[in-house]
N, C-alpha and C positions, 0 to 999 in steps of 0.2 A: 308588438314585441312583448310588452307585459306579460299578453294574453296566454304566449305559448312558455314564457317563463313561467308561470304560476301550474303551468303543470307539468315542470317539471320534476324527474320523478328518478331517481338513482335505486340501484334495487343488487343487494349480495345475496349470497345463500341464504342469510338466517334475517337479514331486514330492509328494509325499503325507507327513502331519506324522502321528504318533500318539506315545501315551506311551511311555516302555517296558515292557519287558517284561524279566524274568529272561533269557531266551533271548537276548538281544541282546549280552550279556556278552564273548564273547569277540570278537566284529565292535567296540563299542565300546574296546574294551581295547587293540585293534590299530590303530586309526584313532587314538586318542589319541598312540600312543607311538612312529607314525609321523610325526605332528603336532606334538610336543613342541616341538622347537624352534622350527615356526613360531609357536606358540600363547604359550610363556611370557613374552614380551616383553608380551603384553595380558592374563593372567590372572593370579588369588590363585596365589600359590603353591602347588603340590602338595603336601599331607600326603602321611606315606611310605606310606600304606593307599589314595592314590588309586587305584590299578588293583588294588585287593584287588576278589576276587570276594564279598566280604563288602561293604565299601565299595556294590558297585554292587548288591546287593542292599538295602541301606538306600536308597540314592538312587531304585529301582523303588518299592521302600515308601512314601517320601517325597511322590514322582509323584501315587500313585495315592490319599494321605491329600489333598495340597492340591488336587489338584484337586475330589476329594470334595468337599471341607469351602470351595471356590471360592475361595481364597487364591491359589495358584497354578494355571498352567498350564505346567507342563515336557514338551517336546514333543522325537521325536528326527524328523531330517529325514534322508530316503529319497527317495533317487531314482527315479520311477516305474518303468522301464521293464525295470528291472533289480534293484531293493527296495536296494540299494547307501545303505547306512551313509553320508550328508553331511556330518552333524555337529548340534547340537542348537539347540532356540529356546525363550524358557523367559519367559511372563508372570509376574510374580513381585509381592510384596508387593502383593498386589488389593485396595485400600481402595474399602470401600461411604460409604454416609452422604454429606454434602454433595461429597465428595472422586471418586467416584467415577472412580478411577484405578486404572492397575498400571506395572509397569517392568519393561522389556524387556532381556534377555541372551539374547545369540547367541554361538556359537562354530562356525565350519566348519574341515573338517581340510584342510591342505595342499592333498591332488592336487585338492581341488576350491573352491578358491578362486578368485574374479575371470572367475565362469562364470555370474553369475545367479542361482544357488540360493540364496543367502541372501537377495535381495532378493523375489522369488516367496514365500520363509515368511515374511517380516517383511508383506509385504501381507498374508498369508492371514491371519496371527494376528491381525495389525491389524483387518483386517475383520470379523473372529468378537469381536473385543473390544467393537467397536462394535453388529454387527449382533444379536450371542447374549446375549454379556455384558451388554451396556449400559454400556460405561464413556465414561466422555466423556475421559477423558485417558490417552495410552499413550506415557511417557516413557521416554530411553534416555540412554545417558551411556559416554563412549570417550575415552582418552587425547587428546590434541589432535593429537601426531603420529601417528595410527593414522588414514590418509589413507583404505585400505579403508573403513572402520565408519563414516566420517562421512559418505562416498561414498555409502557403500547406504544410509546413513538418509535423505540427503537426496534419495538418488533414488525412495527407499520417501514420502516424505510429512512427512519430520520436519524442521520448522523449529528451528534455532539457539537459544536461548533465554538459552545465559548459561554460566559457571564454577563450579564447585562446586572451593574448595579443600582438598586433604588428602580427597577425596571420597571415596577406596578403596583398600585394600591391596593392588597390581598387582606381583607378582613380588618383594614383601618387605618393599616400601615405599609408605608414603603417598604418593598420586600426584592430581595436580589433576587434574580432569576438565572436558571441555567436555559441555553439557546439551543436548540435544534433546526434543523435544518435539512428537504426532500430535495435534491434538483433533478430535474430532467432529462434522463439518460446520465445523472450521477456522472456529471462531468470535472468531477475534480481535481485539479491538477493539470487539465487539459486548458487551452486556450485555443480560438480560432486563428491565431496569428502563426503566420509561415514560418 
């Protein structure tokens, strides 16, 4: 099962999703800490091992257990036409049983933000959630001033849903979050019951 996980391979007009790989080390590494500033105003804080080539060797490992084991799908995003390092998209905490849901984190670097490409992965994963996976709900959650993230989500498919407060640790601190929320075949308001 691993086997055919690990090539797997999601692909839009303009970029194609896969796990990583070891190899991808120093393109990621570089894209990050190019990215730095734009990025830490919306993410956990970096440990001092984030750009450790050890670090990113656990996170390949990581990858390649959840997705296995269908908990996660951490996926890095590449731009077709040129294999050009995006930045990553990552279904996360996949619950099976009545729930059947996961929750979405994205991060693109800098030079290529406010171009489409994150909005093209968030469909593509979205669509593999529902059409491969089977989940009926693919939830995401973004600072409330973080105009980008709430932009693509809602231009991706995700309706507004609510606040979560003290939601996540963003840059060092408990930070309130605004919820969204994809369901499949957007059945809202509907229920299965007669």
């Amino acid at each position: 099962m691993l086997s055919r996980r690990r090539k797997l391979r999601l692909e839009t007009e303009r970029t194609m999703l896969r796990l990583p790989v070891h190899s991808d080390f120093r393109t990621w590494a570089a894209l990050r800490v190019d990215s730095q500033a734009f990025l830490t105003p919306w993410e956990p804080s970096w440990s001092p091992e984030h750009l450790s080539r050890k670090s990113f060797a656990n996170r390949v490992y990581w990858a390649a257990r959840a997705s296995a084991g269908g908990t996660a799908l951490p996926l890095f995003l590449f731009r077709r036409e040129d294999e050009q390092l995006l930045g990553a998209i990552t279904l996360d905490n996949i619950r099976r049983g009545p729930a059947q849901a996961g929750t979405l984190g994205y991060w693109v670097g800098a030079p290529f933000a406010r171009q489409g490409y994150m909005r093209e992965a968030i469909r593509a994963v979205v669509h593999h959630a529902f059409s491969m996976l089977e989940l009926s709900r693919v939830e995401a959650a973004c600072l409330p001033e973080n105009v980008a993230s709430r932009g693509v989500l809602e231009k991706s498919g995700f309706k507004y849903e609510g606040v979560a407060q003290s939601y996540l640790q963003i840059n060092g601190r408990w930070r309130t979050h605004v919820l969204y929320a994809n369901l499949r075949g957007d059945r809202r308001g509907r229920t299965d019951i007669g």
